[in-house]
HTML snippet that shows the backbone in 3Dmol.js (N, CA, C, O; Angstrom):
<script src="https://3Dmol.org/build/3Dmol-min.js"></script>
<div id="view" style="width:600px;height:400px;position:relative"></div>
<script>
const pdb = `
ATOM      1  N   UNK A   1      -4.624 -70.060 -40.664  1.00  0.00           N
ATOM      2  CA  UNK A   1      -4.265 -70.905 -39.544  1.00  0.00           C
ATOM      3  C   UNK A   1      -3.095 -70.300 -38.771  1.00  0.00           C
ATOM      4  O   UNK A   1      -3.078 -70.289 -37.540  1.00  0.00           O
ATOM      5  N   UNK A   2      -2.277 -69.877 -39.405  1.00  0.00           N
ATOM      6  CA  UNK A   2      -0.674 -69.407 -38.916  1.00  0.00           C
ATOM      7  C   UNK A   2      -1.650 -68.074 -37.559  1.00  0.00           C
ATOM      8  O   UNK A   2      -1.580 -68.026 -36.331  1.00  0.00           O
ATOM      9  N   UNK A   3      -2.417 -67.246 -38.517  1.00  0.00           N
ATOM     10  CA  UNK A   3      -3.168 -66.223 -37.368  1.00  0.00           C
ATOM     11  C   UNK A   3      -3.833 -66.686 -36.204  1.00  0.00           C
ATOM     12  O   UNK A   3      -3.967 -66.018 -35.179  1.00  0.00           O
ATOM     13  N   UNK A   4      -4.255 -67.866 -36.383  1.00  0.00           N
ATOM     14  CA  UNK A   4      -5.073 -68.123 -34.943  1.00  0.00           C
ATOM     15  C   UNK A   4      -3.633 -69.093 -34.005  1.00  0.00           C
ATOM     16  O   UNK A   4      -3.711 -69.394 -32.814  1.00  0.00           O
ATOM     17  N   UNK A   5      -2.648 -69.363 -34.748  1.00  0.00           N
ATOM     18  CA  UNK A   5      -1.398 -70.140 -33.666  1.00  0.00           C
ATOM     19  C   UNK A   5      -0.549 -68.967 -33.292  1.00  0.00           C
ATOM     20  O   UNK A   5       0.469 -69.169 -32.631  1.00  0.00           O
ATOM     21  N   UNK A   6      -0.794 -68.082 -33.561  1.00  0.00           N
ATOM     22  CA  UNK A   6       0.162 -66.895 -33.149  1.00  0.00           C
ATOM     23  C   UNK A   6      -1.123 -66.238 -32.080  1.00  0.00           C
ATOM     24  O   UNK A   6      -0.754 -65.711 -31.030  1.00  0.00           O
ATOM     25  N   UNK A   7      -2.503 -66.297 -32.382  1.00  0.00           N
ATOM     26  CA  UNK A   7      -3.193 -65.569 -31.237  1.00  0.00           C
ATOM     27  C   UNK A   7      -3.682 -66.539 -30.047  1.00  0.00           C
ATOM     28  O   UNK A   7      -4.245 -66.236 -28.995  1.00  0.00           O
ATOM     29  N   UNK A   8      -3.265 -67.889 -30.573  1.00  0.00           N
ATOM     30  CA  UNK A   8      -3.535 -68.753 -29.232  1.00  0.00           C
ATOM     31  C   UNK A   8      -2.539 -69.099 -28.460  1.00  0.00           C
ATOM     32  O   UNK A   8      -2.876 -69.526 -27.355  1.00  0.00           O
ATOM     33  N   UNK A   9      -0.915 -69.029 -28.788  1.00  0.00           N
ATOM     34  CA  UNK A   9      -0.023 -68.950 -28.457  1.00  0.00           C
ATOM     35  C   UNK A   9       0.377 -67.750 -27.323  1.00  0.00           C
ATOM     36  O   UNK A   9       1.050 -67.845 -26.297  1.00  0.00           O
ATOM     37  N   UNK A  10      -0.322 -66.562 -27.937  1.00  0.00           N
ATOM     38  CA  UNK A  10       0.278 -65.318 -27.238  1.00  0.00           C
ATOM     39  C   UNK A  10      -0.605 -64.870 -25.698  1.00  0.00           C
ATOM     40  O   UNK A  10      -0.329 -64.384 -24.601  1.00  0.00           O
ATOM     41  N   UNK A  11      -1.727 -65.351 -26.387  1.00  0.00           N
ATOM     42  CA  UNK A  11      -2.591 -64.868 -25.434  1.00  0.00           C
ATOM     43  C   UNK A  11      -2.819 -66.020 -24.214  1.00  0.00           C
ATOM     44  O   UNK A  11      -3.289 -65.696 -23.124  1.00  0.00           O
ATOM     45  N   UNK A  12      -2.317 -67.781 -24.627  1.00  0.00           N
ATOM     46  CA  UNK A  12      -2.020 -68.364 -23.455  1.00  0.00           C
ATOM     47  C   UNK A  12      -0.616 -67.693 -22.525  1.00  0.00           C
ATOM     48  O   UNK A  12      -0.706 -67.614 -21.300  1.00  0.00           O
ATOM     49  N   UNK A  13       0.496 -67.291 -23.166  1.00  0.00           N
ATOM     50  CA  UNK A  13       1.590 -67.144 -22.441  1.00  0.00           C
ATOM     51  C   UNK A  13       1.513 -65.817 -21.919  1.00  0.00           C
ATOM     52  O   UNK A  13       2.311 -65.580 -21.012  1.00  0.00           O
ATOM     53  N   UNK A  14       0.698 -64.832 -22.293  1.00  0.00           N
ATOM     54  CA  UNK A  14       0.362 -63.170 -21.089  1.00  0.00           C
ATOM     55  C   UNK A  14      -0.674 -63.978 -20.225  1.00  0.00           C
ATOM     56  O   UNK A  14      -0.530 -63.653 -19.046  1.00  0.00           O
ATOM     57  N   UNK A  15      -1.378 -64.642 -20.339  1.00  0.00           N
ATOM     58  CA  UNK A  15      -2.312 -64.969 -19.452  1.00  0.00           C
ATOM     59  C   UNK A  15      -1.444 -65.963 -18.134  1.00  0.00           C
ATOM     60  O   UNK A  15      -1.492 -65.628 -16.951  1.00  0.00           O
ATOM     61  N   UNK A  16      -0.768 -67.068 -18.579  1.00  0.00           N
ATOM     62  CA  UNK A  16       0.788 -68.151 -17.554  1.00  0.00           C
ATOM     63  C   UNK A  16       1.383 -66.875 -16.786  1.00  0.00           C
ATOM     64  O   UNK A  16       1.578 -66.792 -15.573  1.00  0.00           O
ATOM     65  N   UNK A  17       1.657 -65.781 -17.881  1.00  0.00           N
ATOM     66  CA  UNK A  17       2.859 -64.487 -17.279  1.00  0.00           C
ATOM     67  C   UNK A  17       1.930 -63.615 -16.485  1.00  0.00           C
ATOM     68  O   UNK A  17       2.425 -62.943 -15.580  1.00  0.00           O
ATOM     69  N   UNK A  18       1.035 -63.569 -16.648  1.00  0.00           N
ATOM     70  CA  UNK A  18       0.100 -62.840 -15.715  1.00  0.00           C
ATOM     71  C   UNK A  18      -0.398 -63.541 -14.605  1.00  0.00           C
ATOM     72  O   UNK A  18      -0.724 -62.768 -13.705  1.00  0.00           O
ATOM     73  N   UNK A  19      -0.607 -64.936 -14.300  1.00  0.00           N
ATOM     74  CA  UNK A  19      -1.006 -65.182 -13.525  1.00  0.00           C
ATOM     75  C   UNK A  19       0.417 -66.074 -12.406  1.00  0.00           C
ATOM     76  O   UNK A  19       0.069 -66.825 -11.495  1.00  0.00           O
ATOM     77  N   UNK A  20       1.737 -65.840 -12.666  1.00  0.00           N
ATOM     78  CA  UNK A  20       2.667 -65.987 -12.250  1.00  0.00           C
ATOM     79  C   UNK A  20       2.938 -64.409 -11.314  1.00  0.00           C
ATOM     80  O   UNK A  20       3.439 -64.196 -10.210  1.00  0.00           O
ATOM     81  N   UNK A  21       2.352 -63.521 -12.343  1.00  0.00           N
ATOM     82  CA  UNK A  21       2.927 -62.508 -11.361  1.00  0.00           C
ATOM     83  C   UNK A  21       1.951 -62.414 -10.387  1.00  0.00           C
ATOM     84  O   UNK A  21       2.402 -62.239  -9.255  1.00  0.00           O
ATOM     85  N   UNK A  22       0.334 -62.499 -10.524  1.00  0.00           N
ATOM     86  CA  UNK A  22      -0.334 -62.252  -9.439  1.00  0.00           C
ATOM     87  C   UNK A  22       0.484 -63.452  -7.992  1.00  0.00           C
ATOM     88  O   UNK A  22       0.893 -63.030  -6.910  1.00  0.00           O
ATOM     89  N   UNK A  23       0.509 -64.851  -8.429  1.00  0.00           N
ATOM     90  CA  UNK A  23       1.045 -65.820  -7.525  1.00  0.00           C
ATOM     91  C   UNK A  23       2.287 -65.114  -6.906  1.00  0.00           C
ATOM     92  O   UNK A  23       2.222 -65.283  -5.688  1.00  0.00           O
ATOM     93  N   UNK A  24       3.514 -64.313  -7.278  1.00  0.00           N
ATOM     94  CA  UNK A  24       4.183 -63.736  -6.745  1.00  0.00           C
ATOM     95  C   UNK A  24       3.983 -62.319  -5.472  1.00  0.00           C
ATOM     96  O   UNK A  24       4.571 -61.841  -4.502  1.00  0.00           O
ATOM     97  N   UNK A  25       2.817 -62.133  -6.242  1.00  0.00           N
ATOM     98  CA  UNK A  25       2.128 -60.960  -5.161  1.00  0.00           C
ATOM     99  C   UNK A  25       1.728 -61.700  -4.351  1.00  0.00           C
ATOM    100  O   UNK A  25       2.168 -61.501  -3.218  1.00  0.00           O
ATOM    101  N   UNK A  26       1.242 -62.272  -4.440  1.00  0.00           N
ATOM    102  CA  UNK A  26       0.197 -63.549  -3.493  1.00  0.00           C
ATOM    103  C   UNK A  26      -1.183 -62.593  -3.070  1.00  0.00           C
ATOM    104  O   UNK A  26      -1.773 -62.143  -4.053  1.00  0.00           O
ATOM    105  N   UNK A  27      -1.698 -62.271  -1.877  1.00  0.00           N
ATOM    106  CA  UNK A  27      -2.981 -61.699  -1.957  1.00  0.00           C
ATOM    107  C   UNK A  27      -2.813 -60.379  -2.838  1.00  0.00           C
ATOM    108  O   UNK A  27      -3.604 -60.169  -3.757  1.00  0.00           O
ATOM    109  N   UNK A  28      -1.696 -59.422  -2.527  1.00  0.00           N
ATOM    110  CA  UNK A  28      -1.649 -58.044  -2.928  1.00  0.00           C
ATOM    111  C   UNK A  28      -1.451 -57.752  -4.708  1.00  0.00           C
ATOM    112  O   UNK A  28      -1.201 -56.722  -5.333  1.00  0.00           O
ATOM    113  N   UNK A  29      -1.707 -59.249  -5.166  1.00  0.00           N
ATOM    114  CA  UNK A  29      -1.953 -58.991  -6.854  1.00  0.00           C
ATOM    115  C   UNK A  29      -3.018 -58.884  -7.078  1.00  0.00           C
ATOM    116  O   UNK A  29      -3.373 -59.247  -8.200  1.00  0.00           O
ATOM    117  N   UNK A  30      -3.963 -58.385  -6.215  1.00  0.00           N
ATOM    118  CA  UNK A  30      -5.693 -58.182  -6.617  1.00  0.00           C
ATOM    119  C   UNK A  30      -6.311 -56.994  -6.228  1.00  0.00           C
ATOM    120  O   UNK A  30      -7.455 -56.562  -6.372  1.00  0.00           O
ATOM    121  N   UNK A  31      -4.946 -56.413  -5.522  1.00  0.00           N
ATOM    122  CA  UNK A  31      -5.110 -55.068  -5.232  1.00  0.00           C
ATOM    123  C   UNK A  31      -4.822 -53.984  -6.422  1.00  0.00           C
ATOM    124  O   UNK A  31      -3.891 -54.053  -7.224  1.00  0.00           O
ATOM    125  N   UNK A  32      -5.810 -52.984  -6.360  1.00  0.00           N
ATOM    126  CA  UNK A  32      -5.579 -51.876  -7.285  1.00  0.00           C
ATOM    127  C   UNK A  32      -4.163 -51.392  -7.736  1.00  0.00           C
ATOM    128  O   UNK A  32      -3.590 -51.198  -8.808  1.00  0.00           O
ATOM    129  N   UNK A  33      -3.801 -51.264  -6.069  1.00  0.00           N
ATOM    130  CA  UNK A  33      -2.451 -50.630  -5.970  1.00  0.00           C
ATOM    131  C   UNK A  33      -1.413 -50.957  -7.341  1.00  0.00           C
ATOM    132  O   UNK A  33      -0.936 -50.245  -8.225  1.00  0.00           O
ATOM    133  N   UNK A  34      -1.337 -52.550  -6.980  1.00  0.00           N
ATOM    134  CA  UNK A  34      -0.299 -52.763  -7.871  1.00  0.00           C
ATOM    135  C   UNK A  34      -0.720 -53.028  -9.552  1.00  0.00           C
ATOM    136  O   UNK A  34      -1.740 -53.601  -9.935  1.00  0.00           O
ATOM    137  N   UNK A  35       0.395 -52.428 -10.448  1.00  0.00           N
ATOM    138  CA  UNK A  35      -0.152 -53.103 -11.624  1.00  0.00           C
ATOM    139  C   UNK A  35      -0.400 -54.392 -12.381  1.00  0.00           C
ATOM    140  O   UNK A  35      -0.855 -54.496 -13.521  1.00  0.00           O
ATOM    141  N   UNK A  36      -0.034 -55.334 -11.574  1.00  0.00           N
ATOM    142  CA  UNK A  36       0.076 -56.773 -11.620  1.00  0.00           C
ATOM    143  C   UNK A  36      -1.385 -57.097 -12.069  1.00  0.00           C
ATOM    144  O   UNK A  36      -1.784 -57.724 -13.050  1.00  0.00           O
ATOM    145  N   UNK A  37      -2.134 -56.419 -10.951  1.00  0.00           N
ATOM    146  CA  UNK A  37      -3.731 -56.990 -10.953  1.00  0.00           C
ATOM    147  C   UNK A  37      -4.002 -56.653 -12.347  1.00  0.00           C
ATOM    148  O   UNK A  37      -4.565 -57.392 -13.155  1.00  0.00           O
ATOM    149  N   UNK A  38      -3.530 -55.408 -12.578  1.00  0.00           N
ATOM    150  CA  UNK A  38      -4.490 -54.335 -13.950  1.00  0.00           C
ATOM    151  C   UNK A  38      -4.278 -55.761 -15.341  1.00  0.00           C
ATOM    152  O   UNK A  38      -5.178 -56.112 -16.103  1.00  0.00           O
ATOM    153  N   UNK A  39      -2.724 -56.384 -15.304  1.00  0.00           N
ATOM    154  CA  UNK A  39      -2.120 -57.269 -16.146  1.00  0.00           C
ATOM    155  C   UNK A  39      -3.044 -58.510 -16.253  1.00  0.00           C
ATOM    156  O   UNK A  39      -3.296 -59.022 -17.343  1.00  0.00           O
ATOM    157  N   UNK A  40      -3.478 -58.916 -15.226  1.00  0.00           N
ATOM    158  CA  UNK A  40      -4.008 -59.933 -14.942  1.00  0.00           C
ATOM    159  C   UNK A  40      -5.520 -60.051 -15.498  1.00  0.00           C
ATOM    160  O   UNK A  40      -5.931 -61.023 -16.132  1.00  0.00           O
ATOM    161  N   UNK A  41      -6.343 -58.823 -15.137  1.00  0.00           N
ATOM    162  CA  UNK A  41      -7.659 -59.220 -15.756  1.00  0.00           C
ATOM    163  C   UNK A  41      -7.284 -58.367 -17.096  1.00  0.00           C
ATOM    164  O   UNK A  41      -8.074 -57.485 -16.760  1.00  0.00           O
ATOM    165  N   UNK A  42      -6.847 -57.953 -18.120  1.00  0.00           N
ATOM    166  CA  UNK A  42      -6.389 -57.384 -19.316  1.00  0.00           C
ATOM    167  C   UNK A  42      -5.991 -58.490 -19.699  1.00  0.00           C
ATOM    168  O   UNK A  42      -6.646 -58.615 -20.734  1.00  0.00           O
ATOM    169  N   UNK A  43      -5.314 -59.493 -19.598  1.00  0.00           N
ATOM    170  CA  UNK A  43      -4.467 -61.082 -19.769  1.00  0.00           C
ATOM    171  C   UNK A  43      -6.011 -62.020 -20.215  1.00  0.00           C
ATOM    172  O   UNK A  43      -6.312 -62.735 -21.171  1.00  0.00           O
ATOM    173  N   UNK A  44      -6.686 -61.589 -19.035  1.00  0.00           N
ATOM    174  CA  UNK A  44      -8.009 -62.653 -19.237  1.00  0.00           C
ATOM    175  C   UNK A  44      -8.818 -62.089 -20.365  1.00  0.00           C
ATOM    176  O   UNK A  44      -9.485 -62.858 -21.058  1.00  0.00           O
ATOM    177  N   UNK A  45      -8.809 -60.907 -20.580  1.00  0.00           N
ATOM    178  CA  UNK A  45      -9.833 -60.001 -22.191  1.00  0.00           C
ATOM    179  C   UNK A  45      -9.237 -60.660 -23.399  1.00  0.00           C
ATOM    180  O   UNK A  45      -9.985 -61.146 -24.247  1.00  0.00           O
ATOM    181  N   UNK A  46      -7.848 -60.708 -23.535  1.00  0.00           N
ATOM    182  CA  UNK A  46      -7.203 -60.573 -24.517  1.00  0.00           C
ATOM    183  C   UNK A  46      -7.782 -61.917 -24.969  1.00  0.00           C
ATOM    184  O   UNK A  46      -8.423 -61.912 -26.020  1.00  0.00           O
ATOM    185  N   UNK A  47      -7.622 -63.146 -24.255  1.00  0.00           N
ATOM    186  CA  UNK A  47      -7.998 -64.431 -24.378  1.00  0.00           C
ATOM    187  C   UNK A  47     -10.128 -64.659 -25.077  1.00  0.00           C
ATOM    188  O   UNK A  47     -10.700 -65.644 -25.543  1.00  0.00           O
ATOM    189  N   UNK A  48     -10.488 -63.631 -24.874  1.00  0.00           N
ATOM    190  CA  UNK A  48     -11.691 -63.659 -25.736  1.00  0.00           C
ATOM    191  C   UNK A  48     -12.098 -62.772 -26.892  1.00  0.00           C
ATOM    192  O   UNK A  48     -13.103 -62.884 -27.595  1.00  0.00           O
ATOM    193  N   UNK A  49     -11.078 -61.818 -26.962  1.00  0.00           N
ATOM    194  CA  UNK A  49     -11.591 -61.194 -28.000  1.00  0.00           C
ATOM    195  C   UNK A  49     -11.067 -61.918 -29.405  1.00  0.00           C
ATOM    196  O   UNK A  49     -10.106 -62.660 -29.195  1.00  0.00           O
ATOM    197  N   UNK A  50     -11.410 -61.870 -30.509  1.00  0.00           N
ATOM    198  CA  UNK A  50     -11.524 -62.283 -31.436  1.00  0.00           C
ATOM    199  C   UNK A  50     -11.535 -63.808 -32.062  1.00  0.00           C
ATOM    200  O   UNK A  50     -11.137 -64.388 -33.072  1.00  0.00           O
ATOM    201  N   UNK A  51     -12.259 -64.106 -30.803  1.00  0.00           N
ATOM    202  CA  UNK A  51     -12.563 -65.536 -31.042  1.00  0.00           C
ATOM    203  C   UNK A  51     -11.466 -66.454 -29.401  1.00  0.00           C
ATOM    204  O   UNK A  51     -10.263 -66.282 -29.208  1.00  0.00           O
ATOM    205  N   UNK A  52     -12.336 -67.270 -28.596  1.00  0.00           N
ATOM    206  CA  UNK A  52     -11.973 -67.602 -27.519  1.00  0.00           C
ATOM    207  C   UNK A  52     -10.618 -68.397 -28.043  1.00  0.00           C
ATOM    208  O   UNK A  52     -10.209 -68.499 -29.200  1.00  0.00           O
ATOM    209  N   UNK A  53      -9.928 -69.044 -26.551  1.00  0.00           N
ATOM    210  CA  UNK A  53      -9.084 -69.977 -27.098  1.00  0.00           C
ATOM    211  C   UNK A  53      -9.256 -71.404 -27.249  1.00  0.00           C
ATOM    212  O   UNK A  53      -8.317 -72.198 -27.193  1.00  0.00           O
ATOM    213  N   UNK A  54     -10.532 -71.741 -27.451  1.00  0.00           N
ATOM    214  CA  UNK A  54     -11.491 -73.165 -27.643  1.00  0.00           C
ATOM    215  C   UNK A  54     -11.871 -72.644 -29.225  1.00  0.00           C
ATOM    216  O   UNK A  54     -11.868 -73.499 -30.110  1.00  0.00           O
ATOM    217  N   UNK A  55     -12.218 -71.134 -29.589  1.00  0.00           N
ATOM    218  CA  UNK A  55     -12.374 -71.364 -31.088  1.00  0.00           C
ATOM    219  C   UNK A  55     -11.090 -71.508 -31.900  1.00  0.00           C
ATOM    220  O   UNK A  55     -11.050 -72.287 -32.852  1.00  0.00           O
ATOM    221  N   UNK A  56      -9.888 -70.665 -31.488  1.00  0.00           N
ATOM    222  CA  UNK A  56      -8.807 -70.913 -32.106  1.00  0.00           C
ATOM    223  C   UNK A  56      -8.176 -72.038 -32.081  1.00  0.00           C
ATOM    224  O   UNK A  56      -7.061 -72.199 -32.577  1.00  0.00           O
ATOM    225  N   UNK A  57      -9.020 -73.148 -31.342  1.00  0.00           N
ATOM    226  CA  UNK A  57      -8.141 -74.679 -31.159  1.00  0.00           C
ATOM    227  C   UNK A  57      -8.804 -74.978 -32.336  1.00  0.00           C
ATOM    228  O   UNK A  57      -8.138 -75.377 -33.292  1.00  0.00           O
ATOM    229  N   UNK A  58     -10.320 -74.821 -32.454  1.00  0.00           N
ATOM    230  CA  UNK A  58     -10.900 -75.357 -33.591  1.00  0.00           C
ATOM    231  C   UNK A  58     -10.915 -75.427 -35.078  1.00  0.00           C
ATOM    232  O   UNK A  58     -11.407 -76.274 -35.824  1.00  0.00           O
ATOM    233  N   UNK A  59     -10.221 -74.270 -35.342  1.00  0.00           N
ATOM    234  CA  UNK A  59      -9.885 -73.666 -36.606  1.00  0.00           C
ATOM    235  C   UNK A  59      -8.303 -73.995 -36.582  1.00  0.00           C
ATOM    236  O   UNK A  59      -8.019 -74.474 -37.679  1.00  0.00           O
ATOM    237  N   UNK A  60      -7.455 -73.938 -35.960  1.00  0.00           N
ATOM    238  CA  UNK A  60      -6.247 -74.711 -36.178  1.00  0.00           C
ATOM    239  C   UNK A  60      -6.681 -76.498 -36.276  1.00  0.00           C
ATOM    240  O   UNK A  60      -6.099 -77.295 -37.011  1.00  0.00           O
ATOM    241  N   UNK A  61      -7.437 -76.722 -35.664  1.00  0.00           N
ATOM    242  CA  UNK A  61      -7.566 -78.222 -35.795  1.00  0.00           C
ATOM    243  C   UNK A  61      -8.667 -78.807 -37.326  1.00  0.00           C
ATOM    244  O   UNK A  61      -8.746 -79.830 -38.006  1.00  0.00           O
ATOM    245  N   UNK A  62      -9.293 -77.575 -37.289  1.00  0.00           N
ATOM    246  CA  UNK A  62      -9.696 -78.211 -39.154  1.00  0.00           C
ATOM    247  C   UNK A  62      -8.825 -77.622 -39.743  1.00  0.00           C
ATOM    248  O   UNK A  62      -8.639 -78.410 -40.670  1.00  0.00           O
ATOM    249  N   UNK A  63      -8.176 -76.856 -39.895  1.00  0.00           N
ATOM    250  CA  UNK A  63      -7.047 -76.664 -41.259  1.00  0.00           C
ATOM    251  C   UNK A  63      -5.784 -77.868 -41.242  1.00  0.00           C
ATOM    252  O   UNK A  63      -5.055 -78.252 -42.156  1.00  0.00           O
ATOM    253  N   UNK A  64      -5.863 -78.276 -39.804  1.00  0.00           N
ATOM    254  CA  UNK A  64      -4.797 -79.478 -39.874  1.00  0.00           C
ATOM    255  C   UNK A  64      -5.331 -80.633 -40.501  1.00  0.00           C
ATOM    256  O   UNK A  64      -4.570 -81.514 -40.900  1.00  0.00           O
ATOM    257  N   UNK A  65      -6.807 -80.735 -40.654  1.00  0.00           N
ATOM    258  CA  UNK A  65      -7.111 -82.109 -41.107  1.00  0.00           C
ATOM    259  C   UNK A  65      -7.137 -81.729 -42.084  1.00  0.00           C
ATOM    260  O   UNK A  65      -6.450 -82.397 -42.857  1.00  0.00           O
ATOM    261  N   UNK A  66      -7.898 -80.454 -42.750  1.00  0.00           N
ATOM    262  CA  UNK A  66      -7.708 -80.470 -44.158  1.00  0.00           C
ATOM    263  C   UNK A  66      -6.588 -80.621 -44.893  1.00  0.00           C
ATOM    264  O   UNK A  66      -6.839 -81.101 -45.999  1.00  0.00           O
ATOM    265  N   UNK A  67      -5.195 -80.344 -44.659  1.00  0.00           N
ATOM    266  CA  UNK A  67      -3.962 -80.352 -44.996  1.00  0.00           C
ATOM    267  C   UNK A  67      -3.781 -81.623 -45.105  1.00  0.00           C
ATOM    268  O   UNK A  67      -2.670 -81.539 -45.627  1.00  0.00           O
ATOM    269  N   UNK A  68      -4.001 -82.936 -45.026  1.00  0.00           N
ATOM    270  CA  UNK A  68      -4.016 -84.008 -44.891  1.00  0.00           C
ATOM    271  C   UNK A  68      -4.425 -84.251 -46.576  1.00  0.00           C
ATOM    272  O   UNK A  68      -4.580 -85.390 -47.015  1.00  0.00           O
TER     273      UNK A  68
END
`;
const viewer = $3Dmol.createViewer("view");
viewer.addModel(pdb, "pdb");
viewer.setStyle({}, {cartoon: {color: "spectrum"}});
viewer.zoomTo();
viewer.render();
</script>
């Protein structure tokens, strides 16, 4: 459980921090140019690989009931 609150944790807050910086670029964070964009869809991968962040709610949320 501790592994999926540390990978649902991290990968919501690069994804908030990534999509703060595109909002700071405003259109020009979708441009190549800058590396903001590159952050931004890399931010959105991270959030599915090894299980989405709807499965890591799920598996933190049965180990919490089981702990009960």
């Amino acid at each position: 459980m501790r592994v999926s609150c540390a990978k649902l944790f991290a990968t919501e807050m690069v994804g908030r921090v990534a999509d703060r910086g595109v909002q700071i670029h405003g259109g020009a964070g979708y441009i190549n140019e800058y590396p903001v964009e590159r952050f931004y869809h890399d931010a959105r991968l991270l959030r599915l690989y090894e299980g989405t962040t709807q499965v890591q709610q799920l598996i933190i949320g049965r180990e919490l009931l089981r702990a009960d």
